[in-house]
C-alpha positions, -999 to +999 in steps of 0.1 A: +573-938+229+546-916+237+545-934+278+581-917+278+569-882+270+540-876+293+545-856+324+525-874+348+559-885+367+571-854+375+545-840+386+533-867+413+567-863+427+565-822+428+533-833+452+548-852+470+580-833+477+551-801+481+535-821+512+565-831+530+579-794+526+611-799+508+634-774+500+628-757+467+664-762+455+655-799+456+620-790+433+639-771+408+662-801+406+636-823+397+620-801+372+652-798+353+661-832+354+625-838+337+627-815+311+660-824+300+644-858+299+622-848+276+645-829+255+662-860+252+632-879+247+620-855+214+661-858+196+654-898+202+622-895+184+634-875+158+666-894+153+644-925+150+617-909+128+650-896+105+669-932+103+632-947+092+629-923+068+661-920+050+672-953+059+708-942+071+722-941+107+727-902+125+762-899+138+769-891+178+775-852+159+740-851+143+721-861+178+742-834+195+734-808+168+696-820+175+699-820+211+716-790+213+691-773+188+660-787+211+674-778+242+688-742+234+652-730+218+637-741+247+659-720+269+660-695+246+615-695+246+616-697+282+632-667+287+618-651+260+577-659+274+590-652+309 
């Protein structure tokens, strides 16, 4: 789980994409796509980490409240810090 998480994709592909002077609208692509992954990444942890726990299945509703809740405060921090 903790492969999934680290960052070290992204950013080799940011290099790369830096040295053979792609557009910018391409690198903001990428760096969404990667940090939805890893919003998605964090509710699959925590869904796991929940169902060991408690020892009951989350719905489809309570991974969309989680990812929803992951990926709004991040938006909502990002704009916030600037």
């Amino acid at each position: 789980m903790f492969g999934a998480l680290s960052p070290t994709h992204p950013i080799a592909v940011m290099g790369i994409l830096n040295s053979a002077g792609a557009p910018h609208s391409v690198e903001v692509v990428i760096s969404c796509e990667s940090l939805f992954k890893d919003a998605v990444n964090v509710v699959l942890f925590s869904l796991i980490l929940a169902m060991i726990a408690s020892g009951e299945a989350s719905s489809v509703t309570d991974a969309s409240q989680v990812l929803l809740r992951v990926s709004g405060g991040g938006a909502l921090l990002g704009t916030g810090v600037g």
